[in-house]
C-alpha positions in Angstrom: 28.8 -50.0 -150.7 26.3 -49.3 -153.9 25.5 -46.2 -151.7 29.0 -44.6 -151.7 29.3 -45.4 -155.2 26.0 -43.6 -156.3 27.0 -40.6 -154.4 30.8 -40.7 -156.0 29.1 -41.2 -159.7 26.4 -38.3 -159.0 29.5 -35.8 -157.4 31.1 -36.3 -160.7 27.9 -35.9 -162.8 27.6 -32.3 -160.8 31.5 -31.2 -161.5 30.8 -32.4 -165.3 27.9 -30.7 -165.8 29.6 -27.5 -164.8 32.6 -27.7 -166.5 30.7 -28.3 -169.8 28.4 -25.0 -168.6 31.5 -22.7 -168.1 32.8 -24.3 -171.8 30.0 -23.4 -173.3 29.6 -19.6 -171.7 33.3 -19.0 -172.3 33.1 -20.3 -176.0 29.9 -17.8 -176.3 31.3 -15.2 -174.8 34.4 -15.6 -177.5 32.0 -16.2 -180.1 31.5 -12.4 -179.4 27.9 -12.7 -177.3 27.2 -9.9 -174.9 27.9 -11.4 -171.3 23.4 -11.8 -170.5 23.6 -14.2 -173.4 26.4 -16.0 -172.3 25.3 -16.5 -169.1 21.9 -17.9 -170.6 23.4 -20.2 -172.4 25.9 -21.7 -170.2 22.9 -21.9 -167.4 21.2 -23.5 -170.7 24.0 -26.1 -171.3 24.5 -26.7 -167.6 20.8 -27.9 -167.0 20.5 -30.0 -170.4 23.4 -31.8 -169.2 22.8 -32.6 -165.6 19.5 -33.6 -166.6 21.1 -35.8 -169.5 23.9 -37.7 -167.0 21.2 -37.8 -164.2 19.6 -40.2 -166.4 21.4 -42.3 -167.7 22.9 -42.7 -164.0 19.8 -43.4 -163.0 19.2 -46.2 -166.4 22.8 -47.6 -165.4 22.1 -47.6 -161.3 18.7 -49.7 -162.1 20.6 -52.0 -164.7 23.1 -53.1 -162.1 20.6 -53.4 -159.6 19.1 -56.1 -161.6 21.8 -57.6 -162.6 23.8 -58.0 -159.5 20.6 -59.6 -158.2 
């Protein structure tokens, strides 16, 4: 059961992290950046938050290892 629940809560990271990406290009790109730099970024902002949700999944996963024993 933790199993499927890791895998829901790591789907979710994944769609979050790319919704937040294709914000953050769209918002460049109205910002008036020329479509290379928008990419960039929203690549940036993608990465920086799957990498910042991956962890504290991972912190949260460990925390309720230990405390569910």
């Amino acid at each position: 059961m933790v199993t499927f629940e890791v895998l829901v809560v790591c789907m979710l990271v994944v769609q979050f992290a790319v919704m937040v990406g294709t914000a953050a290009g769209y918002l460049a790109r109205r910002d008036g950046a020329s479509y290379p730099a928008a990419v960039l970024l929203a690549c940036s902002v993608f990465g920086a938050t799957l990498a910042l949700t991956a962890a504290v999944t991972a912190a949260v996963t460990g925390v309720v290892t230990v405390v569910s024993g």
